[in-house]
C-alpha positions as CSV (number, residue, x, y, z in Angstrom):
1,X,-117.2,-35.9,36.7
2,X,-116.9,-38.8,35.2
3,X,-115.1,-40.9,32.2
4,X,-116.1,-43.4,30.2
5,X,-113.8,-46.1,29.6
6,X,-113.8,-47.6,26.2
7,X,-111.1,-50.7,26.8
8,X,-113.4,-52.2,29.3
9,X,-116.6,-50.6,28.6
10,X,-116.8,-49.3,32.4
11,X,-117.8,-45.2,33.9
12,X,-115.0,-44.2,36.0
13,X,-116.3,-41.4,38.4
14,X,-114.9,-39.1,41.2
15,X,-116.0,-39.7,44.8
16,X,-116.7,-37.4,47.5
17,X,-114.4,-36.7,50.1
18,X,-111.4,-36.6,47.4
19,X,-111.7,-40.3,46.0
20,X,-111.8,-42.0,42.6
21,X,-115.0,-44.6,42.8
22,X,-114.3,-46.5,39.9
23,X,-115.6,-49.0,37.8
24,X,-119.1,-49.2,37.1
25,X,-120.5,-51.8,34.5
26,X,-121.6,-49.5,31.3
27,X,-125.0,-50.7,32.3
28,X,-125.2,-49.6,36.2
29,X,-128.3,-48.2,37.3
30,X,-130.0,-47.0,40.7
31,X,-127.7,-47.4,43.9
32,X,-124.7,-49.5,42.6
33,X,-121.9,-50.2,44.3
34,X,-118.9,-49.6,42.6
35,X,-116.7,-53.1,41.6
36,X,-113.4,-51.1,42.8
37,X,-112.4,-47.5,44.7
38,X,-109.3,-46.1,44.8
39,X,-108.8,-44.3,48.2
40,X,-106.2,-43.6,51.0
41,X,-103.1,-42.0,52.1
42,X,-100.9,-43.8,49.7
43,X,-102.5,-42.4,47.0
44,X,-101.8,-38.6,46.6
45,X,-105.4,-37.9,46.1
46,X,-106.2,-34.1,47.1
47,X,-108.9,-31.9,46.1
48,X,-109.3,-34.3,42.7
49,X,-110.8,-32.4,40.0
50,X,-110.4,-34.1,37.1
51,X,-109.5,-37.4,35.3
52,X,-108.4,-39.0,31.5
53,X,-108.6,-42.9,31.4
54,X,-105.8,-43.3,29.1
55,X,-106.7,-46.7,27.0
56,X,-103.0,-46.9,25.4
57,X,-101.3,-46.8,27.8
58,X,-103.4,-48.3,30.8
59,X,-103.3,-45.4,33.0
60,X,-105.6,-43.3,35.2
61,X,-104.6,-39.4,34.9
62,X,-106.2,-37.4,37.6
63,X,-105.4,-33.6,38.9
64,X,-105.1,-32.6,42.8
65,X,-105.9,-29.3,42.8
66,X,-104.8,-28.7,46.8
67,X,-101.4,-30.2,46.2
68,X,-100.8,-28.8,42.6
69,X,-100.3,-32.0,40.9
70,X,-101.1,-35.0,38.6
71,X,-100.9,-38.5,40.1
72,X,-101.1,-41.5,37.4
73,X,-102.4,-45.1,38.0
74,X,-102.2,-48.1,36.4
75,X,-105.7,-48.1,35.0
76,X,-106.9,-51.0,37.4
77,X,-106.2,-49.9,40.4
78,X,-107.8,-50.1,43.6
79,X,-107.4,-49.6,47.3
80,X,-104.9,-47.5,49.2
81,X,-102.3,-47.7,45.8
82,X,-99.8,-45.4,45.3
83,X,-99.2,-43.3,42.4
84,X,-96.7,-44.8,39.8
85,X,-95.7,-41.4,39.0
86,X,-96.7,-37.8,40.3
87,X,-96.2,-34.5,38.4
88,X,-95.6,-31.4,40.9
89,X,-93.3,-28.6,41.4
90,X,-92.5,-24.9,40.3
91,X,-91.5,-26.1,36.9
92,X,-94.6,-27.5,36.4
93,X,-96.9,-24.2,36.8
């Protein structure tokens, strides 16, 4: 799955293993490396199966589907970065 993000004209894209490889120029082709990753423990990734890039407010949505919730990003982040907010719990079902 991936996004297309149209504030910096860059494909975000979910990873194996339960990442967010992020940030390919519009242009990318072949084997590309992406520019940045978002990965780690700190990060409340789990099972991701979706994502919004959310251009107004600067913020990476994605859904964890083994822990139940939505964990939101600033839009640039990278690395083992924590969630600046997580959604999860019974009143959230």
């Amino acid at each position: 799955m991936a996004q297309y993000d149209l504030g910096s004209g860059r494909a975000v894209r979910l990873g194996h293993r339960h990442q967010l490889r992020q940030v390919y120029p519009r242009t990318a082709s072949g084997n590309t490396v992406p520019s940045r990753t978002l990965s780690g423990g700190a990060t409340g990734l789990s099972g991701v199966r979706g994502l919004v890039v959310d251009t107004v407010n600067n913020e990476l949505v994605v859904t964890n589907i083994n822990t139940n919730s939505i964990t939101v990003y600033p839009r640039t982040a990278s690395g083992n970065t924590a969630p600046i907010r997580t959604l999860s719990g019974a009143a959230t079902d």
